[in-house]
C-alpha positions as CSV (number, residue, x, y, z in Angstrom):
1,X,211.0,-8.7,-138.1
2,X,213.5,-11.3,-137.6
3,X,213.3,-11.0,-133.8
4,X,209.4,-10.3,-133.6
5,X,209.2,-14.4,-135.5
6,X,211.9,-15.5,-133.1
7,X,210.0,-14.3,-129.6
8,X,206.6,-15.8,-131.8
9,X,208.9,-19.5,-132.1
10,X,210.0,-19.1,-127.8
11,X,206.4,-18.1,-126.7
12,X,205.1,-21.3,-128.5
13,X,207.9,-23.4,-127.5
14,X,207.1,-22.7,-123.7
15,X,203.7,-23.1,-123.9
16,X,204.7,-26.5,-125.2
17,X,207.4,-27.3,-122.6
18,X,204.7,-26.5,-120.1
19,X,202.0,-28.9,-121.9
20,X,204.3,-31.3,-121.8
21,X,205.5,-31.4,-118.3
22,X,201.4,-30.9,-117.4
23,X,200.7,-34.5,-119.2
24,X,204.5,-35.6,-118.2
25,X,203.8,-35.2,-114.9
26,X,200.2,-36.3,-114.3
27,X,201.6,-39.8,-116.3
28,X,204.1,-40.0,-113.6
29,X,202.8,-39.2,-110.7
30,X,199.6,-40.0,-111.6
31,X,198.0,-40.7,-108.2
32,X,198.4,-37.4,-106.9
33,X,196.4,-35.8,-109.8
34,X,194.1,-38.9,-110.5
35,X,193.3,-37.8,-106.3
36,X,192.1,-34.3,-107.6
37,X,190.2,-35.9,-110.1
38,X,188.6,-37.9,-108.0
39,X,187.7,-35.4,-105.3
40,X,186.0,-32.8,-107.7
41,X,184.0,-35.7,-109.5
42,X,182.5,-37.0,-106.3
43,X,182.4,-33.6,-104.9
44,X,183.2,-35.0,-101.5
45,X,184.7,-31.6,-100.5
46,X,181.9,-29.1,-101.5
47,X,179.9,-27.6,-99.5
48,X,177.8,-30.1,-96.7
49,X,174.3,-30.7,-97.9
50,X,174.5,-28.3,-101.2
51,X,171.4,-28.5,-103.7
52,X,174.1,-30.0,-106.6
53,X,175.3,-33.4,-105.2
54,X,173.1,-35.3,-107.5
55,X,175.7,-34.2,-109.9
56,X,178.3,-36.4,-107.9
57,X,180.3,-39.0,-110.0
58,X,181.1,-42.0,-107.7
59,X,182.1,-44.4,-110.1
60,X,186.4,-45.0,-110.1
61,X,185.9,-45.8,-114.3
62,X,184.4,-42.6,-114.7
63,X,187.3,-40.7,-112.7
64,X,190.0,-42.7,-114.7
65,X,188.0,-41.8,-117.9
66,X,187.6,-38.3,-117.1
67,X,192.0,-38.3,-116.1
68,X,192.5,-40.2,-119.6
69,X,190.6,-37.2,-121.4
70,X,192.6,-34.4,-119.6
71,X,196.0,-36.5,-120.2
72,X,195.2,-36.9,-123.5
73,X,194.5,-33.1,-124.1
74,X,197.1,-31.7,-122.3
75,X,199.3,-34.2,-124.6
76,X,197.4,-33.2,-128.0
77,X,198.0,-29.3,-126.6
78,X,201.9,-29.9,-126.4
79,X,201.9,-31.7,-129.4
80,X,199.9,-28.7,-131.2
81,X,202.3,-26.2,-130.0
82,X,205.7,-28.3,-130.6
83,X,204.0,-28.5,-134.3
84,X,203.8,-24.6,-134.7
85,X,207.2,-24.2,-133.0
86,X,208.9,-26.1,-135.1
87,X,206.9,-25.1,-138.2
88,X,207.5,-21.5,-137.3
89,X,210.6,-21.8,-136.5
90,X,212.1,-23.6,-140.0
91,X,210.3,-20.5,-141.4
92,X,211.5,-17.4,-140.4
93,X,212.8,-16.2,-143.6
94,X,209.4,-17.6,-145.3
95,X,207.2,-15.0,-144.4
96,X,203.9,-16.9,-146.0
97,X,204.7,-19.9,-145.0
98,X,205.3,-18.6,-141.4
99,X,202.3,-17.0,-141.6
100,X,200.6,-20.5,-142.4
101,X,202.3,-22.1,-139.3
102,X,200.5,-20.1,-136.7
103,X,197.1,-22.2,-136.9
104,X,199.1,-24.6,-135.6
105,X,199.3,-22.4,-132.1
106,X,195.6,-21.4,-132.7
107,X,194.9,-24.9,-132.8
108,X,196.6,-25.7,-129.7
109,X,195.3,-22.6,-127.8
110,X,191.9,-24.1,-128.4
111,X,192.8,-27.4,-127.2
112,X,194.3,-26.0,-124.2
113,X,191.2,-23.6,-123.7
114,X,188.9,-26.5,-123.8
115,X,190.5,-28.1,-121.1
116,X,192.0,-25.2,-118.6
117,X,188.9,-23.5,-119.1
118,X,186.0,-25.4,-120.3
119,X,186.9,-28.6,-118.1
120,X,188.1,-26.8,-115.4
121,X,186.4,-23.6,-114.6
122,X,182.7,-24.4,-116.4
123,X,182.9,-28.6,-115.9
124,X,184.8,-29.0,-112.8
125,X,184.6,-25.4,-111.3
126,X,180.5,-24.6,-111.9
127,X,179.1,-28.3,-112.7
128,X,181.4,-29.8,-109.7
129,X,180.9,-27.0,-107.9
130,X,184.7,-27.1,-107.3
131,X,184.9,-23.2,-106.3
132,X,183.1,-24.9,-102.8
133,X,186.5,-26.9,-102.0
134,X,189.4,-25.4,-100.1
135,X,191.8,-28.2,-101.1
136,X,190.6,-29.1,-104.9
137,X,190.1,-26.0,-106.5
138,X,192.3,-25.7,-109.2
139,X,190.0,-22.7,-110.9
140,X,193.3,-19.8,-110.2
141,X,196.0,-22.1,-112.0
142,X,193.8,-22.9,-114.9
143,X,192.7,-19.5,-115.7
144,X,196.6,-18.4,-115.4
145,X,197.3,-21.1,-118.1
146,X,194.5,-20.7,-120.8
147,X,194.8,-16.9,-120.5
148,X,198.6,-16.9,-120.8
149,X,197.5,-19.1,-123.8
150,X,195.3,-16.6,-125.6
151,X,197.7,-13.7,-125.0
152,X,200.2,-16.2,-126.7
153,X,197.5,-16.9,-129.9
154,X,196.7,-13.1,-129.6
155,X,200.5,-12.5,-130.4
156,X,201.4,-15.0,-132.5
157,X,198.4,-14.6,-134.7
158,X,199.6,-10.8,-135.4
159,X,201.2,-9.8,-138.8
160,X,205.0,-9.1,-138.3
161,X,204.6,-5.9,-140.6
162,X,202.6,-4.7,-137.7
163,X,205.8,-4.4,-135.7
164,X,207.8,-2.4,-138.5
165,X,205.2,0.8,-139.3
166,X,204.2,-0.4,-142.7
C-alpha cells in the first residue's frame, strides 16, 4: 500500500509542478500569452464574416481581466495540488488521515477543470469560436491537461485496499 500512497503523492506533485510553471510562465513571459488572450477575445482570427463576432471583446481591460482570472487559477490549482501533496505525503502511514488529504486534489482538479476545460474549450473554444483559428486554438493542450487531471482525481480518490484484494 505503501507504494500505491507514494505514486498517489508523485502524480499530485506533478500536476502541481506543471500548474506552477503554467502560472510561472504566463507571469513571466506574459506578453506572449496575454497575445493569445487577446486574439481569441477579439476573435480577430475566426472565420471572415462568421454569424458570432458580436461576441467580440475589444476592450484591452477586459483581456487583462480575463489573463488575471486564468493566472490566478492556474495559481489556486498549483497551490491546491502542492496542498494535497504535501498533506498526503506527511501521511502515508495515517491511512484516515491520508484518506482526508485527497479533497485537496479533488479540489484542485476542479479548479483546473474549470479553467482547461470550462474557459477554454466551452468559453474560449465554443463562445470565441476559437476551434475557427489556426494559430489560437489552444482546445488540444487544454483537453490533454484537464483530462490527465481527472485520471489523476480518478486515482487518487481510490481506496488503497483496493490495490491489496481486501
Amino acid at each position: 500500500m505503501l507504494v500505491v500512497r507514494l505514486t498517489k503523492v508523485f502524480m499530485t506533485a506533478a500536476l502541481a509542478a506543471f500548474a506552477v510553471i503554467v502560472a510561472y510562465d504566463n507571469v513571466i513571459d506574459y506578453g506572449s500569452n496575454y497575445a493569445f488572450v487577446q486574439h481569441v477575445l477579439s476573435m480577430d482570427t475566426t472565420f471572415p464574416g462568421n454569424a458570432l463576432m458580436h461576441r467580440a471583446i475589444l476592450d484591452e481591460n477586459m483581456w487583462r481581466n480575463g489573463y488575471a482570472v486564468l493566472i490566478g487559477g492556474e495559481a489556486l490549482t498549483a497551490a491546491l495540488f502542492i496542498i494535497g501533496a504535501l498533506l498526503m505525503l506527511f501521511s502515508l502511514n495515517a491511512p484516515s488521515r491520508f484518506s482526508r488529504a485527497k479533497v485537496w486534489v479533488v479540489a484542485g482538479t476542479g479548479v483546473g477543470f474549470a479553467i482547461w476545460f470550462f474557459g477554454f474549450m466551452v468559453v474560449g473554444g465554443e463562445y470565441f469560436a476559437m476551434w475557427q483559428s489556426k494559430a489560437w486554438n489552444g482546445q488540444e493542450a487544454a483537453f490533454r491537461f484537464y483530462m490527465t487531471m481527472m485520471a489523476v482525481a480518478i486515482f487518487v480518490s481510490m481506496g488503497e485496499d483496493e490495490f491489496t484484494g481486501r
